[in-house]
Each structure stands twice: as C-alpha cells, then as structure tokens.
C-alpha positions in Angstrom: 8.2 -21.2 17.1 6.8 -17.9 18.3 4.4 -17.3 20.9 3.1 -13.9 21.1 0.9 -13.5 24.1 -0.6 -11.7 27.2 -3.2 -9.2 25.4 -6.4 -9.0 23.4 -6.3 -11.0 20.0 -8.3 -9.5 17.4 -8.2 -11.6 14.7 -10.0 -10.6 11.6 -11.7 -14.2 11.5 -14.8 -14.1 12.0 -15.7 -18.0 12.8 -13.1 -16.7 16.0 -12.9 -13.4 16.5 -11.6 -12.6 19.3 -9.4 -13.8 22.6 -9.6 -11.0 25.8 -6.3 -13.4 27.0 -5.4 -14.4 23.9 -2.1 -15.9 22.0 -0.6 -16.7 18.2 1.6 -19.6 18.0 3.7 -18.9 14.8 6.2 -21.7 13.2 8.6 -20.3 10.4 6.2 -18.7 7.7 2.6 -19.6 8.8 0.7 -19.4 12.0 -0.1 -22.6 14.1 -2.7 -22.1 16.5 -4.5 -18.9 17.6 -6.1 -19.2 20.9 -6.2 -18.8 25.3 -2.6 -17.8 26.3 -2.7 -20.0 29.0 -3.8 -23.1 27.3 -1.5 -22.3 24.6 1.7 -21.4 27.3 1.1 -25.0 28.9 1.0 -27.0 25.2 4.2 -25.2 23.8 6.5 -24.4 26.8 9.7 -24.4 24.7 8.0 -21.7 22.0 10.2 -18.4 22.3 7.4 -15.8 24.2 7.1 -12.0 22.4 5.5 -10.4 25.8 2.5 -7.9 24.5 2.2 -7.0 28.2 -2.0 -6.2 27.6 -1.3 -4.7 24.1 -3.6 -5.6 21.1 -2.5 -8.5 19.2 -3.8 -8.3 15.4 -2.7 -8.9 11.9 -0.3 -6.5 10.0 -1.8 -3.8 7.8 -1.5 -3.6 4.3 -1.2 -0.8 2.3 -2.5 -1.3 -0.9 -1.1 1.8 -3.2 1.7 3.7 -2.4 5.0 5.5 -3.7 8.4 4.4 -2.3 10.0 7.5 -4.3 8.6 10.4 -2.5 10.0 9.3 0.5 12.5 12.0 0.8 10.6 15.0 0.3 9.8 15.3 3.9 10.6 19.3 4.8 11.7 19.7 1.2 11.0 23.1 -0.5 11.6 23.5 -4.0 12.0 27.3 -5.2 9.3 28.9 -7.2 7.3 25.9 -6.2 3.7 27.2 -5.3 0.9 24.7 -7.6 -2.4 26.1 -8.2 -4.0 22.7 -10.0 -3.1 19.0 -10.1 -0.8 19.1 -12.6 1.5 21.9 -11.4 1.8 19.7 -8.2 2.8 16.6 -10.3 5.4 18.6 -12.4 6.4 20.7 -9.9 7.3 18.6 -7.1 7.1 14.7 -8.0 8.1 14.9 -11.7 10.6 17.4 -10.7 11.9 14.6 -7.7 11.6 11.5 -10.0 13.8 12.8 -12.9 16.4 13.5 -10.3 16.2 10.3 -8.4 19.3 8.4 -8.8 19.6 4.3 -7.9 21.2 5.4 -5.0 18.1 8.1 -4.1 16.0 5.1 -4.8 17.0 2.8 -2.5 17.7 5.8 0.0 13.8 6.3 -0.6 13.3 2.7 -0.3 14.9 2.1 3.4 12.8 5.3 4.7 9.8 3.7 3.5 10.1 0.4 5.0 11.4 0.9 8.3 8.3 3.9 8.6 5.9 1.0 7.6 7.3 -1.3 9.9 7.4 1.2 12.9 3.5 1.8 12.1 2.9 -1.9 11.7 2.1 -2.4 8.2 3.7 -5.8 7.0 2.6 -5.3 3.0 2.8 -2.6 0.6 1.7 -2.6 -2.8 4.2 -0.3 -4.5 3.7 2.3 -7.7 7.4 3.6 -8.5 9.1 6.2 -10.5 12.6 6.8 -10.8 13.2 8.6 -14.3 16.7 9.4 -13.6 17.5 5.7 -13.2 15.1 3.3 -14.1 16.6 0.0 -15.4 17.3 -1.8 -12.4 15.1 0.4 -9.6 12.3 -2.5 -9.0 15.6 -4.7 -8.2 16.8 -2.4 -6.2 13.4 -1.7 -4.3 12.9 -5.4 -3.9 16.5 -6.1 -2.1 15.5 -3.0 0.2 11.9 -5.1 1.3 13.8 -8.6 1.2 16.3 -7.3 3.4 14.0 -5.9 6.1 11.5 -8.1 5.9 8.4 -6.3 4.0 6.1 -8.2 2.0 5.7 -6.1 -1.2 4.3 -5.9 -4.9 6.1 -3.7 -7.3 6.2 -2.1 -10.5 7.3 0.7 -12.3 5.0 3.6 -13.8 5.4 3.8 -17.4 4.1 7.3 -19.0 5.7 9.1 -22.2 6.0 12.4 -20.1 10.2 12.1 -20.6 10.1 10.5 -24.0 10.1 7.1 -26.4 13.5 6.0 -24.3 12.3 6.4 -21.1 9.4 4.9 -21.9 10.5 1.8 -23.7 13.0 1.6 -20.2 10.2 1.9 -17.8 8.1 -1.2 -19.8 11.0 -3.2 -19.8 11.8 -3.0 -16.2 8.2 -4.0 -15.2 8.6 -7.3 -17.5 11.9 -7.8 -16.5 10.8 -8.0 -12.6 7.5 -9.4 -13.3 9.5 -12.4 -15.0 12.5 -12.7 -11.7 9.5 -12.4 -9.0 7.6 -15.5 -11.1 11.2 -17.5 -11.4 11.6 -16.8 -7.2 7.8 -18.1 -6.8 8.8 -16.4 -3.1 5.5 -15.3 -1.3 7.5 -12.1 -0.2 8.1 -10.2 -3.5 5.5 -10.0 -6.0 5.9 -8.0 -9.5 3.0 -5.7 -11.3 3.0 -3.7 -14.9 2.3 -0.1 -14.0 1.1 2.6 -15.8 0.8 6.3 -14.8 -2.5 7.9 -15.4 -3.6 7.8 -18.9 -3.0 11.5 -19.5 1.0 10.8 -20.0 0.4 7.3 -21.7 -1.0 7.1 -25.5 -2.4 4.4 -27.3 0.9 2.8 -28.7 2.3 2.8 -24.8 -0.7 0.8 -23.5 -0.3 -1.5 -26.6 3.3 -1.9 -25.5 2.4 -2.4 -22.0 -0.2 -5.1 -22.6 2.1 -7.1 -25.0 5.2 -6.8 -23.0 2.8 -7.7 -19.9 2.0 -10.8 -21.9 -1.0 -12.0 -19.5 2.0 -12.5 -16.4 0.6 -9.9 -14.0 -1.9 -7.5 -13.4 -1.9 -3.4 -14.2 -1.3 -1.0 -11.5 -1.9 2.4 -12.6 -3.9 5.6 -11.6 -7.3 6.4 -12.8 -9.1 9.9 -13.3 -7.3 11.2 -10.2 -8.2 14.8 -11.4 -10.0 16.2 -14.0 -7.2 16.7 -16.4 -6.9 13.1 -17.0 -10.6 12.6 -17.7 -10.5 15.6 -20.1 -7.4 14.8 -21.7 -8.6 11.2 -22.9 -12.3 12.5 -23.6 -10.6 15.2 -26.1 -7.9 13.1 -27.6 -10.3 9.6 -27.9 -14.0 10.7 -27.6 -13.9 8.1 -24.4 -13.7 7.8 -20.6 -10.9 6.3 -19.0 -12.3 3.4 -18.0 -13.2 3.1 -21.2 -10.4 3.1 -22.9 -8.4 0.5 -20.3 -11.7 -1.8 -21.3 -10.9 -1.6 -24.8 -7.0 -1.8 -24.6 -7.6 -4.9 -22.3 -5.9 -3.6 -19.1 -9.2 -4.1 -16.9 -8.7 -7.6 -15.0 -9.2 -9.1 -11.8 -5.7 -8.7 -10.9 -5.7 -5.1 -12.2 -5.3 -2.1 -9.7 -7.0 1.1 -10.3 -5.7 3.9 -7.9 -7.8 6.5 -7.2 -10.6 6.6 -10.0 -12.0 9.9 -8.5 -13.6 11.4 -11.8 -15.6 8.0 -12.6 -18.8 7.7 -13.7 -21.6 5.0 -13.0 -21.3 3.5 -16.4 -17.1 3.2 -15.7 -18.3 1.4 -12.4 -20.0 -0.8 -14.3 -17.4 -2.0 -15.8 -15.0 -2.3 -13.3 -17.2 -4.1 -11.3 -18.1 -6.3 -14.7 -14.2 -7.6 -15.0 -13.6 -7.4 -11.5 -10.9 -4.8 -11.6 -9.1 -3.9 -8.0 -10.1 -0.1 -6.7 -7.5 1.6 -4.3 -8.7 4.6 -2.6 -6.5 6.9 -1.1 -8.0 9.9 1.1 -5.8 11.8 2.4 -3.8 12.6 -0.9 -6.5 13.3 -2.5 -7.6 15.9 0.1 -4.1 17.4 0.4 -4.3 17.4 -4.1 -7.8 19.0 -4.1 -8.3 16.5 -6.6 -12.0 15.7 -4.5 -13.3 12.7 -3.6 -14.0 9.3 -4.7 -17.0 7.7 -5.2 -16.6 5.3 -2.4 -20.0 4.4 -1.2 -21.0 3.6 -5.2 -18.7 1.9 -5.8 -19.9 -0.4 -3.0 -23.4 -0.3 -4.4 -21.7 -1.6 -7.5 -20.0 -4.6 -5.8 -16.5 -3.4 -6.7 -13.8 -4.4 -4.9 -12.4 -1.1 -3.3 -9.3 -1.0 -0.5 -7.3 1.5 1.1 -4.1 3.0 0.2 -2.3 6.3 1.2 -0.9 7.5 -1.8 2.4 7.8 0.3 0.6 10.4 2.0 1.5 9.0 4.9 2.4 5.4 6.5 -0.4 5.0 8.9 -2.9 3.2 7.7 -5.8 3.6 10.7 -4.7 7.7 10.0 -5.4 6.6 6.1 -8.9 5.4 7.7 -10.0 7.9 9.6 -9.5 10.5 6.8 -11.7 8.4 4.5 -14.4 8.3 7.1 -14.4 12.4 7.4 -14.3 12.8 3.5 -17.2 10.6 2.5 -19.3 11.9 5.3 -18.2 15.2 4.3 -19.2 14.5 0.6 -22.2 12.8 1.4 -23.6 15.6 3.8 -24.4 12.8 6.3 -22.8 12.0 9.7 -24.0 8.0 9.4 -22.4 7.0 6.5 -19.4 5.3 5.0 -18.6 3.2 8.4 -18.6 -0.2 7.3 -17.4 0.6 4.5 -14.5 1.9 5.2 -13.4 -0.3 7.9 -14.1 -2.9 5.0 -11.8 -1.4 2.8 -8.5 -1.7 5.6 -10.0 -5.1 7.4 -11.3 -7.1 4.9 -10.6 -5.6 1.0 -6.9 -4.8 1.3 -6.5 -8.9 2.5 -8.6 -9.6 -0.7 -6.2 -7.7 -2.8 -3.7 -9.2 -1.4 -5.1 -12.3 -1.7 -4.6 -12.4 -5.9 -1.0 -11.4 -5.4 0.4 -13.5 -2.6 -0.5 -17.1 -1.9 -0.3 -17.6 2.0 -3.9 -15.4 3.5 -2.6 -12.3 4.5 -4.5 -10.0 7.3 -6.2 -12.3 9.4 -5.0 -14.3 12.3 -5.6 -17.9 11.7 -4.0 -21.2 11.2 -2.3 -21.6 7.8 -2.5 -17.7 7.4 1.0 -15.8 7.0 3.0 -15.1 10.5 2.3 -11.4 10.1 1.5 -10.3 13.4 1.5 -6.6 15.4 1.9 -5.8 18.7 -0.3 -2.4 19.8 0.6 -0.3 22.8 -3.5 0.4 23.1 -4.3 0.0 26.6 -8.4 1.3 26.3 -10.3 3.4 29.0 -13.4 1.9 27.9 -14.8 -1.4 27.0 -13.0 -3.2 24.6 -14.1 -6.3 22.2 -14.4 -7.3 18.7 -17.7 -5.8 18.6 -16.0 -2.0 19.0 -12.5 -2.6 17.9 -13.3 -0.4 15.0 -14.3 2.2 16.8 -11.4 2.0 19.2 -9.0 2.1 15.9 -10.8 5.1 14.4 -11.6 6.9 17.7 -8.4 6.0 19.5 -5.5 3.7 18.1 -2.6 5.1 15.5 0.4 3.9 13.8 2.4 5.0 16.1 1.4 2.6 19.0 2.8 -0.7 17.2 5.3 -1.7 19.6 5.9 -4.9 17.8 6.1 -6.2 14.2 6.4 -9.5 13.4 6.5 -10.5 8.9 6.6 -13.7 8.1 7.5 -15.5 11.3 9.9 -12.7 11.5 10.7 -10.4 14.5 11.2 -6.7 12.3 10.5 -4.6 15.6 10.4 -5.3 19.1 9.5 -3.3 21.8 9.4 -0.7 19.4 13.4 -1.6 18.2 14.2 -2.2 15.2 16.3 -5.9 15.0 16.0 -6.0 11.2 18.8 -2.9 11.0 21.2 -0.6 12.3 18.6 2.0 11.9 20.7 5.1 13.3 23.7 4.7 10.2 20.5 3.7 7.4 18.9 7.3 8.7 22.2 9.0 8.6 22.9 7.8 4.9 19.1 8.7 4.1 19.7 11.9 5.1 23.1 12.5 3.5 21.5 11.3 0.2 18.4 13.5 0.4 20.8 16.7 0.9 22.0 15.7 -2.6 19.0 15.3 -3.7 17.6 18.9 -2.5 20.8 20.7 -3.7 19.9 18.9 -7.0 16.3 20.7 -7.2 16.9 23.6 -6.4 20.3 24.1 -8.6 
C-alpha cells in the first residue's frame, strides 16, 4: 500500500471534496481510503509514505485526443516548408512526417510522448496515430511503449485513402487487429479504438470498410470539420455535412470520438447530442492551424458531451485549458464566459470519456477509483480551497510543477525522477532516431 500525504487533496468528488491535510491510501490498482493524513498515518503505519511536502494531491489528467507521431518534430524544419491554408500544413509537415515514420520512429515517438505526459502528470491519453511508412504492427508497438511505462492509453490508427487502396486496407486492419488483442487482454490499461482521419481523405467504400471491419467492438475516433476544406469537400462530393454523413454511415455512437468539429452547424449538434457521440476540443492546435474556433459553449447548450484534448499541441493539459478559456472568450467578445465550461471539459468530461473506455473511475480521488494520483509542486500565495482551485490551475499551476506521478498504484515519477526508465539512454536513442528521420525529409 501507498500513502501519499502531507498536502492539500483535491479530489474531484464532490460528496468530499477536499482535505487542507489530506492523504490517499492506495492498494495495488484502486484507491482505499482518501481522507486526514494524520488519522490515516495512525490506521496504516506499515503503508510505504510518498512525502508531497505541502504540494497538491489530485487525480491524473487525461488527455482525451492526441498524436503520439508528431512527437519528433520538435525544432524540425522541413525545406520549402512555409503553409498558407490547412491543408498545406497537413501535407507539408505531418503527411510528409507520417509516410516517413518507420516502426522504429514510431516507438521513438512513442517513448517522447509518454515520459512528457508523465513529467506533466497526465496518467491517460487517448491516442489518434499515423505511421504510413509502417503500419501493420504500430498500435502494438505503441501499446508496449504505454505498458512499459506505465500510461493508461486508448489507441487506434487513422485510416484515410490519402496513400492509396493498400495503405488503406493496412491501416483498417491494424485497428481491428488491436481492437480484437486489447478485448482478449480485458487489461484496464490498454484500450483499442477504429480511427478515421477526417472525412476529406476517407470515401464512402472506406467508412463502409471501417464500420464492417469495426464490427460493433469499439467506438470511432476520427477528426471532424477541423477546417473548411473538409466541410466543403463532403458538401461537393455528397450534397451533405459531415456529421451527416458519419449519421448515415453509422459511425455516430456513444463510444464514438469526434475531434475537433470546428465547422459544425446547430443541426450537426443536434445530432451528436441525439446519439451521444464524444466531442474533443483541442485549442491550442486549432489556434496555431488557423483553422478557428469550436463551437464550445453550444455545444454545451446542446448537452453534448465535449472534453479536452491538445491535438499534441502540447502535453500540458492546464496549458491545454487556459488556451480554451482565451479562445472562446475571444470568440464570444465576452470576458465572463466559457469558465465552467471549460474547467468541465478537463475535470469532469475527460473522466466521462474515459469512463466508456476503461472500467475502474478514472479522474477523481475516491475509494474504488483507479490509483492514479499526482503530486503538484504548487505552494499558493493566496487562499487556497476547493472552492478556487480552478482558478489557482488556470491563473497559476502548469504541467511542469508535477513532482510526482503515480498510474495505477504505480510510482512512474518521483520527486520529479523518472523510476519507470533510464530516461537519459531512451532520450539519447530518441534523438539519434529523429536525426534519421530529419535527414529523411529533407533528402
């Protein structure tokens, strides 16, 4: 057993929310007890003690879409490289880095992501890959990466017909394929998804294949009207919206995954919310895309179920946050908007996600909930409380304070060391495969 102790427990339960001197008693997978350190100290004296010397003690972030395969394009420039739209960023740069990504790139790209999400305390990703170079085998790959380290994750791969039938007919079998080993493990740790890329690359036949290959096992994870050119694409070739055209092809589902959906209408709300489909927003990509802003606040009016992602944009989910705050204030042209929501979306919607995927409760500190739990080096100048933690995480917490990370009754980091891996050789062969990688590029 695990006692993590000494420092403000924020739990994310609201019949308890909160311990100023507060403790979580883990054993193995689950969490015990969650209550006064001292009471807690005194009833297990032989639990091993994790010290979070007047840190906040809260439940592990989860990132609910993001990409594992741009990992190494970190100071990359490609030559000629300078997009003026969407699209020239996609082929330009990601295209361009997926049909180059080799197994070994893949699980080069894999080890950067984890150990970054475990260093900014995010205990479960949600994973959208693309590996075109090598694909049979890559969601494997991925997955012994996570297991490993000791990430919680959901993967798939993203089908599109952008490289042709081959690649194609690859990409759906390696979603099946995984979908089918994650179901056989019945492991709460690794969880399988169908993706799709955005409807753009994918035509009719594709989705046909994708649903029938999919046979009913998982949900779809794939991204939706992330910039015009996907919305005009399907309106010219099928007379139809997006949404629209998921709806009739059957891909619309509670455990279905919509990324972005940027371009949507009120009518393609309606029918997300109407077969309780899964939205993930992710701000700060689609800022850094100029691709504009996503409906957020309707979407609530709508009752849809909308978390937070960061498009790999970055790791850090609270920076993920605070960028979603700005935008849809921004957009909205009002300063007192978009608060609860978007704390909603990180605190409460991504554990709902999560929640059709994985069977343990994940993002809350309570009894029978997973033993995800972070330690943050936040030591406030003002009042603190569950009352204004939110505004302490928007106003003054980031990623980069976790000082510990603890999945699954697992001690990942501690003291902000990584125990899970000899982190100084996995960065040096990162780097040695991302030099390949660049020389690849640019020829």
């Amino acid at each position: 057993m695990l006692l993590i102790g000494k420092g403000k427990v924020l739990t994310r339960n609201r019949e308890e929310p909160y311990y100023e001197n507060g403790a979580v008693l883990t054993d193995g997978e689950i969490i015990k007890e969650v209550g006064d350190y001292d009471e807690l100290r005194k009833k297990y004296p032989q639990a091993e003690f994790v010290d979070a010397r007047g840190g906040v003690i809260m439940p592990g972030f989860i990132n609910a879409h993001t990409h594992i395969y741009s990992a190494l394009a970190r100071g990359l420039s490609i030559k000629g490289y300078a997009p003026t739209n969407f699209l020239e960023i996609l082929e330009g740069m990601w295209w361009n880095i997926d049909r180059h990504l080799t197994m070994e790139g893949t699980r080069a790209s894999a080890y950067a992501t984890v150990m970054d999400c475990i260093r900014q305390g995010v205990t479960t990703i949600f994973d959208h890959h693309a590996s075109y170079c090598q694909i049979p085998g890559s969601l494997f790959a991925i997955g012994e990466v996570t297991k490993e380290l000791g990430l919680r994750s959901c993967l798939c791969y993203e089908v599109s017909d952008r490289d042709g039938e081959e690649k194609c007919l690859e990409g759906i079998r390696e979603n099946a394929e995984f979908i089918k080993y994650t179901r056989s493990l019945n492991d709460d740790m690794l969880k399988g998804m169908f993706g799709i890329h955005a409807l753009f690359t994918v035509s009719d036949r594709t989705l046909e294949r994708c649903v029938e290959a999919n046979d009913d096992l998982a949900g779809f994870h794939l991204h939706v009207s992330e910039g015009p050119n996907d919305l005009n694409d399907t309106l010219q070739k099928y007379g139809k919206r997006p949404v629209s055209r998921l709806m009739d092809r059957g891909i619309l589902g509670e455990k279905t995954i919509l990324g972005h959906c940027i371009h949507i209408n009120s009518e393609e709300m309606d029918l997300i919310c109407a077969t309780d489909t899964m939205v993930v927003n992710n701000p700060q990509s689609n800022m850094g895309n100029a691709v504009g802003c996503s409906p957020v606040l309707q979407m609530f009016e709508k009752g849809i179920l909308v978390g937070l992602g960061t498009d790999a944009y970055t790791h850090d989910m609270l920076e993920s946050a605070k960028v979603a705050l700005a935008i849809q204030r921004h957009n909205a042209g009002l300063p007192n908007v978009a608060w609860q929501e978007v704390t909603e979306m990180l605190f409460y919607n991504n554990a709902r996600i999560a929640a059709r995927y994985f069977e343990k409760p994940l993002g809350v500190l309570k009894p029978g909930a997973a033993a995800d739990v972070i330690i943050m080096d936040y030591k406030p100048y003002t009042p603190f409380s569950h009352e204004n933690a939110d505004g302490h995480m928007l106003f003054g917490m980031n990623g980069g304070q976790c000082r510990t990370t603890i999945v699954n009754g697992r001690v990942l980091m501690k003291d902000r060391e990584l125990t899970c891996v000899d982190e100084e050789k996995i960065k040096a062969d990162i780097c040695q495969t991302a030099a390949k990688l660049w020389k690849t590029l640019n020829g």
